[in-house]
N, C-alpha and C positions, 0 to 999 in steps of 0.2 A: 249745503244746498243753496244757500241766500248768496254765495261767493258765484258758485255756478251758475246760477240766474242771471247774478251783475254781468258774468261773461257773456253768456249767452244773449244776452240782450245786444250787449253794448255789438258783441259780433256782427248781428243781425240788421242792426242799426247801420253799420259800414258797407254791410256785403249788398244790402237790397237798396241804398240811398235811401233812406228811411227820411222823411220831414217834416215840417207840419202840414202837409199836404195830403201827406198818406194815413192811410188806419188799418191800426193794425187790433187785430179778436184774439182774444185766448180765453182754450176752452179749458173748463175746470182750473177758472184763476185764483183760487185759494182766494188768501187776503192780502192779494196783489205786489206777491213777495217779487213776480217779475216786471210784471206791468209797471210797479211803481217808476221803475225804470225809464223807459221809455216815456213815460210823465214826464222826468226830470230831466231827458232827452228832446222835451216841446215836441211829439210825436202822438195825436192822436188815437186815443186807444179807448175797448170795452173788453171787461171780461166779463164772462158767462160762469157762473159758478153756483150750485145747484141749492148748498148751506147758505141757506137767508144767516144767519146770524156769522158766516165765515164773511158773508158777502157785504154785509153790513160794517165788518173790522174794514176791509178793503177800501169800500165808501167814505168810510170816516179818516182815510189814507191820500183821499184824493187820487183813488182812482174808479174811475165811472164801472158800474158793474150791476150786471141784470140777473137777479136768483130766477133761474131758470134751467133745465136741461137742456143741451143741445141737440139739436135733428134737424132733419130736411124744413120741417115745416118752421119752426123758431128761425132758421135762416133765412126764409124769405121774408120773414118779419124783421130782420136786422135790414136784410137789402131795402124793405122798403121805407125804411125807417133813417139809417144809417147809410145805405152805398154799402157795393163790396170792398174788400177787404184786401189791401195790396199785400199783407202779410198775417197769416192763421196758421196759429201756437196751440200745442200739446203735449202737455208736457207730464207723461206718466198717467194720460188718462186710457189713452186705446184700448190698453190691456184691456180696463172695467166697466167697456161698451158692449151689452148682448148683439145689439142690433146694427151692426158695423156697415151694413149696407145702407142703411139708414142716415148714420152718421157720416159715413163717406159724401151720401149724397147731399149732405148739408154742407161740407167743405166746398163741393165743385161748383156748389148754387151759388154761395158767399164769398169765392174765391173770381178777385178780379180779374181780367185776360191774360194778364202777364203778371198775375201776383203769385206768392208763392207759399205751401204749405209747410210748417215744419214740424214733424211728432218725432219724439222722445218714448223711446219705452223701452222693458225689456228685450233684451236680444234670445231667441230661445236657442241659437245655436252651440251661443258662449253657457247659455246655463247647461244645456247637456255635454259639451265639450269639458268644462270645468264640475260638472258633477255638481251641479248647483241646485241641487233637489228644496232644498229649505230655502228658497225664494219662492216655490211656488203658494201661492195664498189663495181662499179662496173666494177673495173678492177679482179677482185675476181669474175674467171670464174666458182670455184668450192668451198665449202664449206666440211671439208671433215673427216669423223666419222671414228675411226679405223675401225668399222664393213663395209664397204664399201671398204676399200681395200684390204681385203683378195683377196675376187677374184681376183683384179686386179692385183695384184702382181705375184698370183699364175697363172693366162694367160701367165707371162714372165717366169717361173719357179723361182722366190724372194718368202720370206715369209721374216715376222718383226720377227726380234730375242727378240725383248728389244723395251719397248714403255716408254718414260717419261715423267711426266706432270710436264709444264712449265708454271710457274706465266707471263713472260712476252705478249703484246701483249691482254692483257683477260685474256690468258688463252692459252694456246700452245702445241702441243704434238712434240716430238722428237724421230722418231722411225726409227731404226736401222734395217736393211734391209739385209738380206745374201742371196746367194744361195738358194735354196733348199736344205734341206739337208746338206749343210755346218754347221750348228752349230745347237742346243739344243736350244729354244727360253724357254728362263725365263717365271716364273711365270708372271712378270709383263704385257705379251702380253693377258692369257687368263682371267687376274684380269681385264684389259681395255673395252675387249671386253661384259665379263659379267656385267659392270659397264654400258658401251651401253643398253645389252639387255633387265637387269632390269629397264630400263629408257624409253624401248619401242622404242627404237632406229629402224627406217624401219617399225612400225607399225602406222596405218591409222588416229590416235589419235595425234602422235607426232608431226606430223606440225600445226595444228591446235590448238592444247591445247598453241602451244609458239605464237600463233596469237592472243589469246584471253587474254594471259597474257601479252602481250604487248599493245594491249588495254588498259587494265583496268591499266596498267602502267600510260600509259598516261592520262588517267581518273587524277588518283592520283596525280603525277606532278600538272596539271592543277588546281586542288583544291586547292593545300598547294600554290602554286604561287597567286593564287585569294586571298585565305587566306592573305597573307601576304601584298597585295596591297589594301585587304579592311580594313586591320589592319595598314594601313600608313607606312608601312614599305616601304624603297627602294630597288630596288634589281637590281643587276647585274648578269653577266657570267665570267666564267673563260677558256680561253682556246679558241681560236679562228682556233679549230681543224676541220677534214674533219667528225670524228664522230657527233663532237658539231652541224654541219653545217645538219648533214641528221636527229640528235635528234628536234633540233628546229623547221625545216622545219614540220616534221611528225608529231611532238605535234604542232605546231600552235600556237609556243611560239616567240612572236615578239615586238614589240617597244610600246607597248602594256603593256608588264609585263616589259620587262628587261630596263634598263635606257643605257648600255654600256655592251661591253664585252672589256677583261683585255687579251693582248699576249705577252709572252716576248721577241717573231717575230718581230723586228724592220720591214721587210718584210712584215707583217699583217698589222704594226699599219698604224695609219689615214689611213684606207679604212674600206669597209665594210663585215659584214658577208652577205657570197651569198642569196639569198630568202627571207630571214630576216631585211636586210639593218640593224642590226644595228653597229653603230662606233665601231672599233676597238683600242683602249687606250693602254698604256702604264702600266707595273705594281705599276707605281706612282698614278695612277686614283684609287687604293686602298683605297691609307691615302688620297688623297684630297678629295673624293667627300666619303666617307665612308660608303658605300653600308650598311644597314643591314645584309642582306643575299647576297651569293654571290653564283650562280651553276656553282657549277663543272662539267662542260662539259668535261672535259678530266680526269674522273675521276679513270681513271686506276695508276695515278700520285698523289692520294687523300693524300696518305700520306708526301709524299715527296714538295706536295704544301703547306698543312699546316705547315710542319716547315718551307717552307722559308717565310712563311708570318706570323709569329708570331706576329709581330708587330700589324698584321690587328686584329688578334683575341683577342692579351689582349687590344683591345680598343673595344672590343665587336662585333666585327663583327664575321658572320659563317660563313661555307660552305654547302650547301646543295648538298647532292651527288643523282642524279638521279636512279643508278641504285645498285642491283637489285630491289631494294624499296627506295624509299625518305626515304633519312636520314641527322642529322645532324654531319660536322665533326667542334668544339667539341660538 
């Protein structure tokens, strides 16, 4: 995530001429894991970040930040405080705003004539496309399709210049936001949008059809896991995550199938998974008790887990990754 922010900064920095002239706001700036960036870029910056005591680590980071919520009305107190804003960051918040028309109108107040916006959030198309049911959370008050923000954007007079699709997360979009009228939106905005509507995106099928196929997901799961417990095989989990915790729950996978789940959380370990009860182990619980099969619960990390557990696999252990379909990594 700290890798991804460097990118993204530093991107943002090139693409918009970023200098000490400009300033740049982010909203829900933690403790200024991106920002700090742009600091060390001599780029003018404030984040807005709601945890006094997050906002506080951030401070003591050197970089300038206001515990505050962000809205229409906090924006005009930036503008008249600060000036607007040639460039305004979000990143992972959208989702966990009730009041989005609110929010929205805080961006188009604080965003300067030709500056530009950029949020980050989940993609809901990639999640129902990939069957990505256990990312939904329920602080994750919105789930959100580019074909749904047209309108909304164009209520404040914004339209998306530029939309990118981002592996992190599932699966992510990053869409750049201008004025009306201030810029030319690239092809990549009506390639997003038609990519939606041939997928039926907004029509009466769409929800439904990712209900049935998460079903028979769990159908499936449930089989190969039977499978492998009427074949003597032992099996564990990987990943003692908040997705791993709503997958289990919903498929009705419990101490029953799984012997342990494995976190590299000293935090998680010796406790249990919620619903589930089952033990939370150490990544040594690998090589001693040697699972067969081992699900990846956090399997957006599928590649990155396999190499650090090498060891587990040339001694013949797998991974089974649940989604989009049961499969084995190697």
């Amino acid at each position: 995530l700290v890798a991804h922010a460097q990118a993204a900064a530093e991107a943002h920095h090139q693409k918009y001429s970023l200098g000490a002239n400009s300033f740049v706001v982010e909203i829900a700036s933690n403790d200024g894991y991106l920002l700090q960036n742009f600091v060390r870029l001599g780029v003018p910056c404030l984040g807005v970040e709601p945890a006094t005591n997050i906002a506080t680590v951030a401070v003591a980071k050197g970089v300038p930040t206001l515990s505050e919520f962000f809205s229409a009305e906090f924006a005009r107190s930036i503008v008249s405080e600060r000036g607007r804003a040639d460039l305004i960051l979000g990143n992972n918040v959208f989702a966990h705003v009730p009041s989005t028309n609110d929010f929205v109108e805080g961006l188009a107040i604080l965003l300067a004539p030709k500056g530009r916006i950029v949020l980050e959030f989940p993609w809901a198309h990639e999640m129902v496309k990939n069957l990505e049911f256990d990312t939904i959370y329920h602080e994750h008050v919105f789930y959100f399709h580019a074909t749904s923000l047209v309108p909304l954007f164009a209520r404040h007079e914004l339209e998306m210049v530029q939309i990118e699709k981002l592996a992190i997360h599932g699966g992510s979009l990053r869409v750049h936001i201008a004025h009306k009228n201030a810029a030319k939106p690239d092809p990549s905005v009506s390639e997003i949008l038609t990519e939606e509507a041939s997928a039926g995106v907004g029509g009466p099928e769409y929800g439904s059809r990712f209900r049935d196929n998460v079903l028979h997901l769990r159908q499936q799961l449930n089989d190969e896991i039977s499978r492998l417990k009427s074949a003597g095989s032992k099996v564990a989990a990987y990943g003692a995550s908040a997705k791993g915790s709503t997958l289990l729950n919903f498929f009705g996978i419990g101490r029953e199938s799984l012997d342990f789940v494995v976190d590299r959380s000293p935090h998680k370990q010796r406790r249990f998974t919620p619903g589930t009860h089952l033990p939370i182990l150490d990544q040594e619980a690998l090589k001693k008790h040697k699972p067969d099969v081992t699900l990846l619960l956090t399997w957006n990390f599928a590649e990155e887990i396999a190499k650090q557990q090498t060891s587990y696999i040339q001694g013949g252990g797998r991974f089974l990754v649940p989604l989009p379909e049961p499969h084995y990594l190697p």
